[in-house]
FIKOLKE-553430 format. One record per residue: residue number from 1; x, y, z of N, C-alpha, C, O in turn; residue in three letters. Coordinates in Angstrom, 1 decimal, padded with zeros to 4 digits. Layout:
BEGIN
   vodo     n_xx     n_yy     n_zz    ca_xx    ca_yy    ca_zz     c_xx     c_yy     c_zz     o_xx     o_yy     o_zz   kegu
    NUM        X        Y        Z        X        Y        Z        X        Y        Z        X        Y        Z    ALA
...
//
This chain:
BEGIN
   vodo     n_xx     n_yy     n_zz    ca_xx    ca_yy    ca_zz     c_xx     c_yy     c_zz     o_xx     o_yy     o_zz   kegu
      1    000.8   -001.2    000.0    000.0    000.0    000.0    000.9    001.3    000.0    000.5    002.4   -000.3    UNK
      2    002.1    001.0    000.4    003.0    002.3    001.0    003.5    002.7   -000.5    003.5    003.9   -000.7    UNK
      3    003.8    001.9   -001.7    004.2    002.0   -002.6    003.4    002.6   -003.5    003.8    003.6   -004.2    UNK
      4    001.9    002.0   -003.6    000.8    002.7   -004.2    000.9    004.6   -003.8    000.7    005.4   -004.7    UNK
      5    001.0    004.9   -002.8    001.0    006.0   -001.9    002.2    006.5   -002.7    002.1    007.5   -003.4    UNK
      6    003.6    005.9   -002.6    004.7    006.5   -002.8    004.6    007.2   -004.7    004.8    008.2   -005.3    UNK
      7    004.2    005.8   -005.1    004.3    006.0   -006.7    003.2    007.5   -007.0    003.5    008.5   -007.6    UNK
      8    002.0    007.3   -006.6    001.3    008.7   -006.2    001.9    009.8   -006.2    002.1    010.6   -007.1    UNK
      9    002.2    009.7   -005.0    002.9    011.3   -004.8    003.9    011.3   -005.5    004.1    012.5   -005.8    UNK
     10    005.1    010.5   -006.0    005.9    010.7   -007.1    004.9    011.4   -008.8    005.3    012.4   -009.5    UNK
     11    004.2    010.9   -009.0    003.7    011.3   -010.1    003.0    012.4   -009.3    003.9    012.4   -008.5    UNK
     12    002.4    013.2   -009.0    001.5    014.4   -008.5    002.5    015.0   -008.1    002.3    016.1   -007.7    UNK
     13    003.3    014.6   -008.3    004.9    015.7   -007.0    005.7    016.2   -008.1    006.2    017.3   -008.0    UNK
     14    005.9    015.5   -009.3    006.5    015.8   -010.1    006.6    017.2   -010.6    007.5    017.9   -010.1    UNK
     15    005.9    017.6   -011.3    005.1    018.6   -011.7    005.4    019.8   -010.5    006.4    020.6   -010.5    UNK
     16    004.6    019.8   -009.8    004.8    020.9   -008.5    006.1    021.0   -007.5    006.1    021.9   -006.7    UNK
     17    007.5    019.8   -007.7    008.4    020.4   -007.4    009.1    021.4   -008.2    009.6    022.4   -007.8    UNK
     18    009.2    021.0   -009.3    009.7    021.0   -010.5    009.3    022.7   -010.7    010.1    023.7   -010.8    UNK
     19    007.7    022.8   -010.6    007.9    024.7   -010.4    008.2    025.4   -009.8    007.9    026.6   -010.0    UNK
     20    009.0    024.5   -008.5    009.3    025.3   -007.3    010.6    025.9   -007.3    011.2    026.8   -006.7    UNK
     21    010.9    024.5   -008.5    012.8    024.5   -008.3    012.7    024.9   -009.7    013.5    024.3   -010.5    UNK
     22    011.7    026.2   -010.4    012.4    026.3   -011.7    013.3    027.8   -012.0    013.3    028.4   -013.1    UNK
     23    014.0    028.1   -010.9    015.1    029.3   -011.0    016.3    027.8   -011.7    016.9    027.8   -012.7    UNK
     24    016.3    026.7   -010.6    017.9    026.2   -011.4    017.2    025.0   -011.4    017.5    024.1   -010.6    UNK
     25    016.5    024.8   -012.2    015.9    023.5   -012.7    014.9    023.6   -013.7    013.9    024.3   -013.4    UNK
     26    015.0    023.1   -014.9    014.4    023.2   -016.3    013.5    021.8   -016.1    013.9    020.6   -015.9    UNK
     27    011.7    022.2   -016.2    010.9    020.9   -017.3    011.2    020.7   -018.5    011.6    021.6   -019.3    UNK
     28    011.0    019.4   -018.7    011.3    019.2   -020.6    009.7    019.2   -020.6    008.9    019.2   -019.7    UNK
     29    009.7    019.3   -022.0    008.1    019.0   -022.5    008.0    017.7   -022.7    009.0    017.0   -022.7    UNK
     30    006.4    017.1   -023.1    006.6    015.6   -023.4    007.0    015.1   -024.2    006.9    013.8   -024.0    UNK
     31    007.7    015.7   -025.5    008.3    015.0   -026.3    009.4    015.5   -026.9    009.5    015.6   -028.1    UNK
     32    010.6    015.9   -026.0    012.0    016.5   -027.2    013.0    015.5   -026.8    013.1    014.7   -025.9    UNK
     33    013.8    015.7   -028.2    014.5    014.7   -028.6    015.8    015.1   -027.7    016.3    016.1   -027.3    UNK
     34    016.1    014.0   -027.5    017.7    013.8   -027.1    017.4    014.2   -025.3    018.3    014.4   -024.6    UNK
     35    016.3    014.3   -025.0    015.7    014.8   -023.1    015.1    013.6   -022.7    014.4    012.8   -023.3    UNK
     36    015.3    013.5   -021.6    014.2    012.3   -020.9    013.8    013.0   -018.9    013.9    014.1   -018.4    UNK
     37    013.5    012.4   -018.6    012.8    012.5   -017.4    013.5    011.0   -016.3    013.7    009.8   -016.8    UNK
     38    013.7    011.4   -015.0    014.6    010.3   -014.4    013.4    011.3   -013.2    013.4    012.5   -013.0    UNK
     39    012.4    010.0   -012.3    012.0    010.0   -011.2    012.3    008.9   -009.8    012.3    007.7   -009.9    UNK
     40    012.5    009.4   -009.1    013.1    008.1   -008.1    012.6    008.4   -006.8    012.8    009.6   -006.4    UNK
     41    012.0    007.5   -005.9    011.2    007.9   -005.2    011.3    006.5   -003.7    011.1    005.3   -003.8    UNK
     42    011.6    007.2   -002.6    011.7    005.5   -001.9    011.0    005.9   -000.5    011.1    007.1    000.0    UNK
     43    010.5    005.0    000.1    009.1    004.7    001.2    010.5    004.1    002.3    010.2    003.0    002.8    UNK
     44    011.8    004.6    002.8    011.9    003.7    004.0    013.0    003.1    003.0    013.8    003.8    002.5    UNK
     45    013.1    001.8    002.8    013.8    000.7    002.1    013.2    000.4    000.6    013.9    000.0   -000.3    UNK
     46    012.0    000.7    000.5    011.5    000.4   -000.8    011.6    001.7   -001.8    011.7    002.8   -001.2    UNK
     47    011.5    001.7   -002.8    011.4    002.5   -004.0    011.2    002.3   -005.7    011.6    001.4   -006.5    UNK
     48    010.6    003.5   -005.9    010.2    003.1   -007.7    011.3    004.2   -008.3    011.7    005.3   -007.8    UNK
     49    011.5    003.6   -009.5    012.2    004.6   -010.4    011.0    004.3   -011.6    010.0    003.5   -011.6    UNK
     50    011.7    005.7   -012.9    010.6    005.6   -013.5    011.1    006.5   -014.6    010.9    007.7   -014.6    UNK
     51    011.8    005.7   -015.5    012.8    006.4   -016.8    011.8    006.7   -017.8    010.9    005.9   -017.9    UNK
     52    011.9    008.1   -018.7    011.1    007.9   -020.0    011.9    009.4   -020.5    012.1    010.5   -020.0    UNK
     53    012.2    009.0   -021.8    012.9    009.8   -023.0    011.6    009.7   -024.4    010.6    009.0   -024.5    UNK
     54    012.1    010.6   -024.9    011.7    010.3   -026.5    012.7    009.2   -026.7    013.9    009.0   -026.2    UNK
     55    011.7    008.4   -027.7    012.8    006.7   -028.2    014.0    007.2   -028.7    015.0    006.5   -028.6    UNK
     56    014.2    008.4   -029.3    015.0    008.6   -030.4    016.8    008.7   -029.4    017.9    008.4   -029.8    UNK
     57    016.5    009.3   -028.1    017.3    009.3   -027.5    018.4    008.0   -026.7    019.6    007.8   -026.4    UNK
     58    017.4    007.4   -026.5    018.1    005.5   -026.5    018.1    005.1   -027.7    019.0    004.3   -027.9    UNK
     59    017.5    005.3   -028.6    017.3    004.1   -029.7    018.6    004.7   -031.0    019.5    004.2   -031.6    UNK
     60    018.0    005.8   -030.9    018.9    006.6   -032.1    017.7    007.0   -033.5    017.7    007.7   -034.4    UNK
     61    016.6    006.0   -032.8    015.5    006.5   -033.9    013.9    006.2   -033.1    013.8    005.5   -032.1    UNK
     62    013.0    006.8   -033.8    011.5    006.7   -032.9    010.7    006.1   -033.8    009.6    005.9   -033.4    UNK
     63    011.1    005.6   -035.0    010.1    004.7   -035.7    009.8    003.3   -035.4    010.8    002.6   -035.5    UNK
     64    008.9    002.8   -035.2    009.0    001.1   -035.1    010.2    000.3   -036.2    010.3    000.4   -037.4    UNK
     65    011.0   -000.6   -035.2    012.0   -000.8   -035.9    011.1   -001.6   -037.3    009.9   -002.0   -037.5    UNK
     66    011.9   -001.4   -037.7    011.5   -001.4   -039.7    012.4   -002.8   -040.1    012.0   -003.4   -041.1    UNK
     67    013.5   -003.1   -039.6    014.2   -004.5   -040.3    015.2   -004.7   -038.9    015.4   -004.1   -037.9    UNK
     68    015.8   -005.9   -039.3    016.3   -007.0   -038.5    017.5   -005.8   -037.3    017.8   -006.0   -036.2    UNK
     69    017.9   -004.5   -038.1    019.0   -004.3   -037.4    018.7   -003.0   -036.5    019.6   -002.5   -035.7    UNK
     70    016.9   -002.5   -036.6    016.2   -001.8   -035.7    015.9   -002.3   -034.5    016.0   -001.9   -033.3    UNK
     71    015.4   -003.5   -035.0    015.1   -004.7   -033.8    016.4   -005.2   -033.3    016.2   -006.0   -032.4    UNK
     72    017.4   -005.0   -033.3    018.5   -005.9   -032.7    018.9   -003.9   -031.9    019.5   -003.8   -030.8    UNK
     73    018.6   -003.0   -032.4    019.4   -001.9   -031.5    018.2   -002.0   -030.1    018.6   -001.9   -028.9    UNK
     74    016.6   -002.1   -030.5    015.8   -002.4   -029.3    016.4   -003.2   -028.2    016.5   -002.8   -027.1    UNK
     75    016.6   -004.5   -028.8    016.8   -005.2   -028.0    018.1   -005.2   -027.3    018.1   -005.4   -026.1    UNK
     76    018.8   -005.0   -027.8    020.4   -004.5   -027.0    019.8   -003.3   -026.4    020.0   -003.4   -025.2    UNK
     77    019.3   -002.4   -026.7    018.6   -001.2   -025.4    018.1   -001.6   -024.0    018.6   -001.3   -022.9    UNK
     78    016.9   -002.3   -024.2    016.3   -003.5   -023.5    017.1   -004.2   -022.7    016.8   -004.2   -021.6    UNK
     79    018.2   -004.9   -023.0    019.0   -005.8   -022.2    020.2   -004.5   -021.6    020.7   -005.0   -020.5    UNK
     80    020.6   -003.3   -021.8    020.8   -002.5   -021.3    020.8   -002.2   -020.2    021.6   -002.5   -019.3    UNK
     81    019.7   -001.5   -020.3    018.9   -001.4   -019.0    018.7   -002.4   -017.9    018.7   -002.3   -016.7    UNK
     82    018.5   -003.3   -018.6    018.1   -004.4   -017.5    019.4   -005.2   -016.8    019.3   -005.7   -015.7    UNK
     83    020.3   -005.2   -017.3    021.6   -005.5   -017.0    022.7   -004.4   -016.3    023.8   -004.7   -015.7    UNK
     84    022.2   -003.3   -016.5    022.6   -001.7   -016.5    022.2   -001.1   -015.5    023.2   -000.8   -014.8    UNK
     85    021.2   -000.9   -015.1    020.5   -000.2   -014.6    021.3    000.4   -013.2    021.3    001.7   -013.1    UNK
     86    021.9   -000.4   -012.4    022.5   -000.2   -011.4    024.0    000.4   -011.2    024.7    000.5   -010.3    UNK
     87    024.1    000.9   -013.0    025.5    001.3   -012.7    024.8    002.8   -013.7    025.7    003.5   -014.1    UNK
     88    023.7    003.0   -013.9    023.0    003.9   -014.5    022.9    005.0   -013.1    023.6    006.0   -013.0    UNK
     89    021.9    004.5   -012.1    021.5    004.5   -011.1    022.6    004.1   -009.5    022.2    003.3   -008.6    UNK
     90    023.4    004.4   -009.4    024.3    003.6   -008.5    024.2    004.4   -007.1    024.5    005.5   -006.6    UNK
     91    023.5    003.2   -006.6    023.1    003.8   -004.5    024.8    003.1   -004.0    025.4    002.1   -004.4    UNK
     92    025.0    003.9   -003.2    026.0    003.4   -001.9    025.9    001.8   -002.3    024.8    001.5   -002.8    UNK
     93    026.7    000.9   -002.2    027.2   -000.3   -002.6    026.4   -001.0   -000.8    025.5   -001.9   -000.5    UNK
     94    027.0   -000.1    000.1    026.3   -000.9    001.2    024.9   -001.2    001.6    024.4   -002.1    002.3    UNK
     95    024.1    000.0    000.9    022.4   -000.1    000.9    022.0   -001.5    000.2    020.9   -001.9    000.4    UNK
     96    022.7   -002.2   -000.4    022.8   -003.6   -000.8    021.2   -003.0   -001.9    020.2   -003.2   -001.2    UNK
     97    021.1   -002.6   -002.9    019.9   -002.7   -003.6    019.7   -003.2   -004.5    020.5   -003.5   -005.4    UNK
     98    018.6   -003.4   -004.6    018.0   -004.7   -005.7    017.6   -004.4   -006.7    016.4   -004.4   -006.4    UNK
     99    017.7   -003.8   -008.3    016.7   -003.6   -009.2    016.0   -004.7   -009.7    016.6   -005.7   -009.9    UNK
    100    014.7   -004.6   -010.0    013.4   -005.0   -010.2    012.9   -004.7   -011.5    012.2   -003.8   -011.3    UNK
    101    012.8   -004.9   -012.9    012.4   -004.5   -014.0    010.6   -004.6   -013.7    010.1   -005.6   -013.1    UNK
    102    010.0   -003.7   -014.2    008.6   -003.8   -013.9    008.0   -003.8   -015.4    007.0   -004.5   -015.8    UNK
    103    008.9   -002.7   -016.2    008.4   -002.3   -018.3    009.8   -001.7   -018.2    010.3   -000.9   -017.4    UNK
    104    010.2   -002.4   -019.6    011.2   -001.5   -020.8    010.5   -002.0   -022.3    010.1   -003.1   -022.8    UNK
    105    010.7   -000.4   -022.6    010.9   -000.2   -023.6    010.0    000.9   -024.6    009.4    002.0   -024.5    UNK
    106    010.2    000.0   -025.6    009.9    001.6   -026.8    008.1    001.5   -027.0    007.6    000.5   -027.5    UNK
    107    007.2    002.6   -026.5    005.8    003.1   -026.7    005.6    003.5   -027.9    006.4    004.5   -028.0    UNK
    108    005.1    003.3   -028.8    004.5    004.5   -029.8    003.4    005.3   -028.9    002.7    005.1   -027.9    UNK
    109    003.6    006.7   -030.1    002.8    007.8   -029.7    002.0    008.0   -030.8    002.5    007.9   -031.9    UNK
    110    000.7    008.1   -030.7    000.5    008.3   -032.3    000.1    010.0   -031.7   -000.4    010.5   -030.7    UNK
    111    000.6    010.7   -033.2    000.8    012.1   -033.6   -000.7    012.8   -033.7   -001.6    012.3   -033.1    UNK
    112   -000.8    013.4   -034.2   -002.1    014.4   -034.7   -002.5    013.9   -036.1   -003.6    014.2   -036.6    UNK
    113   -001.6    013.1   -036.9   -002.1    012.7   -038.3   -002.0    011.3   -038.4   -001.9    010.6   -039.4    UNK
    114   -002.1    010.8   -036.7   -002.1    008.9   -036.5   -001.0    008.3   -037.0   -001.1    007.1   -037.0    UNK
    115    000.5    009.0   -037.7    001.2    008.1   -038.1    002.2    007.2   -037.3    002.8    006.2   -037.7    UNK
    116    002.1    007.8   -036.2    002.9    006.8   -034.7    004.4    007.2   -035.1    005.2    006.4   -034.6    UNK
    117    004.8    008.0   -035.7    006.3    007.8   -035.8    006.9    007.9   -034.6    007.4    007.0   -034.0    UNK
    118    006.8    009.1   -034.3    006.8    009.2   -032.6    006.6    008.3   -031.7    005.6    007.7   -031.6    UNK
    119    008.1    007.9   -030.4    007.7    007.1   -029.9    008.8    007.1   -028.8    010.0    007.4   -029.0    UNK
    120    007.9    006.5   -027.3    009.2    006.9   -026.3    009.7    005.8   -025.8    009.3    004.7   -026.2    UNK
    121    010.5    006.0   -025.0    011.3    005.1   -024.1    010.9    004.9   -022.8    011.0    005.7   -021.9    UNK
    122    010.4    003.5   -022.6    010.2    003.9   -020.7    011.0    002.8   -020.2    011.5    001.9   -020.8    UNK
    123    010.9    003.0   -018.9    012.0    002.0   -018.3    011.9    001.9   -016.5    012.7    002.5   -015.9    UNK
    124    011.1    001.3   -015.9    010.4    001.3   -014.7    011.0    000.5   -013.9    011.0   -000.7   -014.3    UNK
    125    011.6    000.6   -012.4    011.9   -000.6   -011.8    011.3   -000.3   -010.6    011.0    000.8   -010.2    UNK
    126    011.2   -001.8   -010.0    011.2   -000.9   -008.1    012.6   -002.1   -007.7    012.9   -003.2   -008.1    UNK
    127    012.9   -001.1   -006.8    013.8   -001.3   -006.0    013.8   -001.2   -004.7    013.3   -000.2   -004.2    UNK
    128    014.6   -002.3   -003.6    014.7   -002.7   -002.8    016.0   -002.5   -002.2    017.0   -002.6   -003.0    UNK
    129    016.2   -002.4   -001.2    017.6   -001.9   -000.4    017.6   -002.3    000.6    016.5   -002.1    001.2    UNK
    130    018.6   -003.0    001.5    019.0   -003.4    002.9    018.6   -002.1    003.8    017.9   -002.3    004.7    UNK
    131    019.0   -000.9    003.5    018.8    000.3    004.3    018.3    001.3    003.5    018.1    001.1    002.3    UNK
    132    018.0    002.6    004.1    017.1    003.5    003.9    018.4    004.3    003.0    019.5    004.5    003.6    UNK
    133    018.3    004.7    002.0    019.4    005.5    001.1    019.5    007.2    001.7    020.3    008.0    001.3    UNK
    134    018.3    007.4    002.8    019.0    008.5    003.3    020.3    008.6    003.7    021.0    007.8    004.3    UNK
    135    020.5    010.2    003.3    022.2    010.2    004.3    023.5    009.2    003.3    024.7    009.0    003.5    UNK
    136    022.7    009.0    002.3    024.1    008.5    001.3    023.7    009.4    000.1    022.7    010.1   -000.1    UNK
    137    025.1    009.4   -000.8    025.2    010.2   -002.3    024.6    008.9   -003.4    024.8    007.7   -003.6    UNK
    138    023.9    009.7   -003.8    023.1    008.7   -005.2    023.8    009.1   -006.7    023.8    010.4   -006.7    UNK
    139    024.3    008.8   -007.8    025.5    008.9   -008.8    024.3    008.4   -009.4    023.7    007.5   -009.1    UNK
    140    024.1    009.3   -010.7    023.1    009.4   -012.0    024.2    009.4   -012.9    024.9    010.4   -012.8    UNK
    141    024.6    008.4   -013.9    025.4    007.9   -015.2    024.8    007.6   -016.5    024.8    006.5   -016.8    UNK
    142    024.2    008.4   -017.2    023.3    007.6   -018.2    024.4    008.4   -019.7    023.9    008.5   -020.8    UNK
    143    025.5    008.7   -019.3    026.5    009.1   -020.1    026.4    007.8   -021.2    027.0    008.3   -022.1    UNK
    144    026.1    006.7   -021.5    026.4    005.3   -022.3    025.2    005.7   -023.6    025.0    004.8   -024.4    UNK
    145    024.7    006.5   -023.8    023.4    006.9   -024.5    023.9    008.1   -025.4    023.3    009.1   -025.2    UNK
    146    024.8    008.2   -026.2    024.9    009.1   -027.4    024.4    010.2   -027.5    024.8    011.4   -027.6    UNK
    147    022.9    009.1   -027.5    022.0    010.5   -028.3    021.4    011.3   -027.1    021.1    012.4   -027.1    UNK
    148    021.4    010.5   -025.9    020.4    011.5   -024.3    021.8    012.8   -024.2    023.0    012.5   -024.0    UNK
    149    021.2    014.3   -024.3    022.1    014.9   -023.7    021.6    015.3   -022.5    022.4    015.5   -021.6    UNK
    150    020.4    015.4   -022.3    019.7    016.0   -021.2    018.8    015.1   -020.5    018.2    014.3   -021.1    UNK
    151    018.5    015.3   -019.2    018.3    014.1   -018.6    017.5    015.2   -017.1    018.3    015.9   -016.4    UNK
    152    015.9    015.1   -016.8    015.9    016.2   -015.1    015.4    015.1   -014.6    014.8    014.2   -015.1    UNK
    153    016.0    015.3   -013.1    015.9    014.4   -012.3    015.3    014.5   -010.6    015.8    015.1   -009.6    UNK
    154    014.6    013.9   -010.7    013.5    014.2   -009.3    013.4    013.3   -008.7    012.7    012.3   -009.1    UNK
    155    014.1    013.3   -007.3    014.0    011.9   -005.9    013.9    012.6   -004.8    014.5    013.6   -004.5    UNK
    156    012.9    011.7   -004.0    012.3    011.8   -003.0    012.7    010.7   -002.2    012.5    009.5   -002.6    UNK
    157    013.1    010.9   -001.2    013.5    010.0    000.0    012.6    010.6    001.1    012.3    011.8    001.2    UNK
    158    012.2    009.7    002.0    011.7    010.6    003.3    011.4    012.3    002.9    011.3    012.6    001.7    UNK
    159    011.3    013.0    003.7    010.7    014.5    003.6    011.8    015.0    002.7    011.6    016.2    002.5    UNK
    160    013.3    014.4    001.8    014.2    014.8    001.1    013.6    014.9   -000.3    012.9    014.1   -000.9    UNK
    161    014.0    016.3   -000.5    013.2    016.4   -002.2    014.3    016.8   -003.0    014.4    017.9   -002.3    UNK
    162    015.1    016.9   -003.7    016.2    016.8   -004.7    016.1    017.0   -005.9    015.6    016.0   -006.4    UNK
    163    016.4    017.7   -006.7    016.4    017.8   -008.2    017.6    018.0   -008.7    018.2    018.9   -008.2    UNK
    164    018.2    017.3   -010.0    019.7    018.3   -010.8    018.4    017.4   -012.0    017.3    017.0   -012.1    UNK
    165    020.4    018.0   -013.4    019.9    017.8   -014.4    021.3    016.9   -014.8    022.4    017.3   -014.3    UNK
    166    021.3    015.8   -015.8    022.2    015.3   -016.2    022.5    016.1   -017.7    021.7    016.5   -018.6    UNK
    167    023.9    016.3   -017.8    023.9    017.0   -019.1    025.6    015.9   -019.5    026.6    016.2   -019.0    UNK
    168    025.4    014.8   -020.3    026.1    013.8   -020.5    027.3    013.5   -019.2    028.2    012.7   -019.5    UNK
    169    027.3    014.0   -018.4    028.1    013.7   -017.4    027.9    013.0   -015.7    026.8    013.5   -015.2    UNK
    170    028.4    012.3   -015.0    027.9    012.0   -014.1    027.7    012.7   -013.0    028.6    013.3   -012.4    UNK
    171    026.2    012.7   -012.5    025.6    013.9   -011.4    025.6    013.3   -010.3    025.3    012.1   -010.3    UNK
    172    026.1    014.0   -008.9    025.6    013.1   -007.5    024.9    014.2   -006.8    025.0    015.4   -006.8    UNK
    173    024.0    013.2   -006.1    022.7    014.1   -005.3    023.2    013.5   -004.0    023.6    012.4   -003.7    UNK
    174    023.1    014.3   -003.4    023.4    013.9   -001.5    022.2    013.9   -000.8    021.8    015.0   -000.3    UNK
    175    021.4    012.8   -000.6    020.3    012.5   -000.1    020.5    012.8    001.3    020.3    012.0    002.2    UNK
    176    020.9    014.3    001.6    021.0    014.5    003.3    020.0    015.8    003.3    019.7    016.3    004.3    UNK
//
């Protein structure tokens, strides 16, 4: 139930920190290229993440892959992440944390003229930790992605609310 709650107020929170903190913190809109959105949110020991780009920024393209070597960059994206994630995302080694795949991968959007070219990236885990990640530095790496230059980032720990922005390099947030 604490998660239903947490994932909540991560989505409703988003938005209204974000115009709190917008002297040194930029929203992307819902769909620009080479930008994604990084939310992270934890109840105690438990927490959701909750990745989403335009595809074009993981993928290198937003069309449904079209032949054998569209489908093979998906799927190496896909196994990415899922193999990745934790060095994307990297808590304190001692919080011992678990990533959890819940959805990856590429959504179509269909446009205003239905053609679906458009289409994003999502990538959802929850995650589990020996201890509470307060009071440690959290290290945002998603530098392995070419095309992502831009990356805003919103975590919530206990009453800790935190925002940067990834601009291809690695960011640490001090969850104190």
């Amino acid at each position: 139930m604490k998660l239903v709650i947490l994932s909540a107020l991560l989505f409703f929170s988003l938005n209204t920190f974000a115009a709190k903190k917008k002297h040194d913190h930029r929203e992307h809109g819902v769909h620009v290229h080479g930008s994604g959105n990084l939310a992270i949110a934890f109840d105690e020991t438990k927490g959701k993440v909750e990745f989403k780009s335009a595809a074009e920024g993981i993928l290198g393209f937003e069309h449904k892959p079209k032949n054998k070597n569209d489908e093979k960059v998906v799927a190496d994206a896909i196994a990415n992440f899922e193999k990745n994630i934790s060095k994307m995302i990297q808590f304190d080694a001692s919080l011992d944390c678990l990533f959890t795949k819940e959805i990856i991968g590429q959504v179509s959007e269909k446009d205003d003229e239905g053609s679906g070219e458009h289409s994003e990236w999502a990538a959802n885990f929850t995650v589990v930790c020996a201890k509470s990640p307060i009071g440690t530095t959290l290290i945002i790496d998603f530098s392995s992605f070419k095309f992502l230059n831009d990356l805003d980032i919103t975590v919530l720990a206990g009453s800790i609310q935190k925002s940067a922005e990834f601009k291809k390099k690695p960011v640490s947030i001090e969850l104190k």
